[in-house]
C-alpha positions in Angstrom: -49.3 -97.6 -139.7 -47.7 -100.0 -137.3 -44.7 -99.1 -135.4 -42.7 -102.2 -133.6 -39.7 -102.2 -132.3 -37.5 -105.4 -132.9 -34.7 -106.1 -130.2 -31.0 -105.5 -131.3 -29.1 -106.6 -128.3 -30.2 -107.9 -124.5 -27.3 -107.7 -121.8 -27.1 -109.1 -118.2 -25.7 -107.0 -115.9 -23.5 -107.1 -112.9 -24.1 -104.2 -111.5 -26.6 -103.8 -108.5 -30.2 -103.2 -109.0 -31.5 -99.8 -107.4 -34.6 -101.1 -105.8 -33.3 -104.5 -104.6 -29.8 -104.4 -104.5 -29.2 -107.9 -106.2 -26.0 -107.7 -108.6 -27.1 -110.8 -111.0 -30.8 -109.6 -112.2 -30.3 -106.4 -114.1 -30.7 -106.5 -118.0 -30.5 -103.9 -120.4 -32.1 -104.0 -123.2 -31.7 -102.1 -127.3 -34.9 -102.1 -129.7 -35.0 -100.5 -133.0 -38.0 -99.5 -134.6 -39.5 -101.1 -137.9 -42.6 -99.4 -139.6 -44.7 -101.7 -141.5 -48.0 -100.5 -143.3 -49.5 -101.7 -146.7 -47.3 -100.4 -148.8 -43.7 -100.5 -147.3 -41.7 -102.0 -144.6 -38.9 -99.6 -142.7 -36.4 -99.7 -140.5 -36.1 -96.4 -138.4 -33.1 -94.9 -137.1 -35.3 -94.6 -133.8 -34.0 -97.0 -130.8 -34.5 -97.0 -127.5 -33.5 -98.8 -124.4 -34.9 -100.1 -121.5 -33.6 -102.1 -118.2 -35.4 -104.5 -115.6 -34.3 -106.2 -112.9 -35.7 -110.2 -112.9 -35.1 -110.5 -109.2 -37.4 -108.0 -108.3 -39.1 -108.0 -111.4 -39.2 -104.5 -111.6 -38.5 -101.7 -114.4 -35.4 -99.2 -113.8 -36.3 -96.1 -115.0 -33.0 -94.0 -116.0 -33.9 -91.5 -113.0 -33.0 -94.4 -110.6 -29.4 -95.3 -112.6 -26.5 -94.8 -110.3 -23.0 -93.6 -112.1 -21.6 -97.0 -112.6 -25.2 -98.0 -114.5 -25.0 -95.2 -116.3 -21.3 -95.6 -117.6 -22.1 -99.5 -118.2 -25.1 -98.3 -120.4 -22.9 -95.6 -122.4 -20.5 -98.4 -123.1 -23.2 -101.1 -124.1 -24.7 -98.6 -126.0 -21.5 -97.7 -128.3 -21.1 -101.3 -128.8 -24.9 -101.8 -130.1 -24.5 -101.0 -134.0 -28.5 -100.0 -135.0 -29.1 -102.3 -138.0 -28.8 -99.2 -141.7 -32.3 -97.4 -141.9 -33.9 -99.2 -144.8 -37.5 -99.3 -146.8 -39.0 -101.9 -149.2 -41.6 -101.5 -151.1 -44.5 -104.3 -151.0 -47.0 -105.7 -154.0 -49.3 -102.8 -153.7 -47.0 -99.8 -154.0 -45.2 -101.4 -157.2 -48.7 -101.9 -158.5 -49.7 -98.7 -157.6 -46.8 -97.2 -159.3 -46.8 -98.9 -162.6 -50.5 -97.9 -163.2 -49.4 -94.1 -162.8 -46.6 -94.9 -165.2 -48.8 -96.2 -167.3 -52.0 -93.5 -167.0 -49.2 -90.7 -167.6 -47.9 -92.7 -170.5 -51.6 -92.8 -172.0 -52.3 -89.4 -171.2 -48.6 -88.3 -173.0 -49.6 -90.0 -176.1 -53.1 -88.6 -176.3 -52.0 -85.1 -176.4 -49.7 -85.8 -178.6 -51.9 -87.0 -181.1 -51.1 -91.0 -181.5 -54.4 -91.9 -179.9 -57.6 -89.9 -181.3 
């Protein structure tokens, strides 16, 4: 089973960066996670977030947040709206399911005498 994650929303912001001090290199980032195998694709309610400075090209670890990140990450992340958990079935499960149907169906009308 594959778990991905799929971005939902990418923000720049201007708040400065705990290991380089730069205000103008900080992004914060929202991925959801999708679940694709060979019978269904899914979205997950899962999401997670991460944030990197592209000044110092570094990742900011939620340890190193200072108050004002953390209250312009609480914001962002009320205004992110994770896509509705969802699952399709592919080919293969459909097929899968009408040959049960259709083995039960068989197996109904044996013991009940119309095949024999």
């Amino acid at each position: 089973m594959a778990k991905k994650f799929f971005t939902l929303k990418e923000v720049k912001l201007n708040n400065n960066c705990p290991e380089c001090y730069s205000n103008n290199g900080l992004q914060l980032t929202f991925k959801q996670q999708f679940v694709e195998n060979a019978f269904y694709k899914a979205i997950t309610e899962e999401t997670t977030q991460s944030m990197s400075c592209s000044t110092c090209n570094t990742d900011i670890f939620p340890v190193r947040w200072t108050d004002e990140i953390e209250r312009v990450v609480a914001y962002q992340k009320r205004a992110a709206k994770p896509k509705p958990k969802s699952l399709k079935l592919k080919t293969l499960a459909w097929v899968l399911i009408v040959l049960d149907l259709l083995i039960i169906a068989g197996v109904v009308l044996f013991a009940m005498g119309v095949f024999g």
